[in-house]
C-alpha positions in Angstrom: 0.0 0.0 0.0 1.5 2.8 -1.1 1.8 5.7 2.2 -0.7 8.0 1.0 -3.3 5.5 1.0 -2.5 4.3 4.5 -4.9 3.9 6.8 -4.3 5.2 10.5 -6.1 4.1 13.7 -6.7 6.6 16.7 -6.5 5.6 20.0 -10.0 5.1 20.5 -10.0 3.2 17.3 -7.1 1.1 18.4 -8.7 0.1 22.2 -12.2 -1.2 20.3 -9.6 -3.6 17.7 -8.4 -5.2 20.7 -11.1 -4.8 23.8 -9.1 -2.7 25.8 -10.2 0.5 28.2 -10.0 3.4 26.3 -8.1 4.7 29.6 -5.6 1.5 29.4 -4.6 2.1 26.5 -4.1 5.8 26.8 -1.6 4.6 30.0 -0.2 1.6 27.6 1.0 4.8 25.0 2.9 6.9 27.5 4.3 4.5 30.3 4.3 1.4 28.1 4.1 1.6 24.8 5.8 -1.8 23.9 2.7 -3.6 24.6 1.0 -1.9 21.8 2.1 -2.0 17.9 4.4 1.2 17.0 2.7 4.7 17.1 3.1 8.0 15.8 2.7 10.9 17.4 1.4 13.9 15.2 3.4 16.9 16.6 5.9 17.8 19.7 3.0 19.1 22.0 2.8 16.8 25.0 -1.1 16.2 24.4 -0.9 15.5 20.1 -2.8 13.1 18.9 -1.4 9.7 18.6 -2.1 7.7 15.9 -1.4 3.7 14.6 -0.7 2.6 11.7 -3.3 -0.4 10.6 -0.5 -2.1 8.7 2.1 -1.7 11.6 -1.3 -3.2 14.0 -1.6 -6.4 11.6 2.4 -6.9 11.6 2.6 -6.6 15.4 -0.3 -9.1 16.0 1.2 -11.4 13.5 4.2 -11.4 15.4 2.6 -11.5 18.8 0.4 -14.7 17.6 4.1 -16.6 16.4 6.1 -15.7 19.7 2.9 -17.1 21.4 3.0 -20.2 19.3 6.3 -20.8 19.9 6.2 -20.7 23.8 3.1 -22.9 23.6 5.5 -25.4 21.8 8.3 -25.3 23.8 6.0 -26.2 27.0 4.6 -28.7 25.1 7.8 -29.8 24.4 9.1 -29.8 28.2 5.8 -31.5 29.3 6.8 -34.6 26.9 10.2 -34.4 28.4 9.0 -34.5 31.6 6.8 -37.6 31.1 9.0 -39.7 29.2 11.6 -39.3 32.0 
């Protein structure tokens, strides 16, 4: 997609995708924003809006969903261990 064609998510937009508190997520972007895909902020005030990019959002979940796939089979993995001794 080329970038003027992008599609950006706002913060409320963001916290409906993923059923989070419109508040949590407004905490998760200033004290924590690794838990949430990358962000841009649209000007140097300390109160601009922040925004998401939708394409960033699907890479991040993608990646969430294979780290979590690959911790599920690693304790699967140590569970067989474990039983077979």
């Amino acid at each position: 997609m080329k970038p003027e064609n992008e599609v950006f998510l706002t913060i409320e937009q963001l916290a409906e995708r993923y059923g989070r508190k419109l508040s949590t997520v407004k905490t998760l972007v200033s004290r924590n924003p690794g838990a949430l895909p990358p962000s841009i902020k649209l000007g140097r005030a300390r109160n601009a809006p922040v925004r998401f990019r939708l394409s960033d959002c699907v890479k991040w979940e993608s990646e969430l969903a294979k780290e979590q796939e690959q911790r599920s089979r690693k304790a699967s993995v140590r569970c067989l261990q474990d039983l077979l001794g």
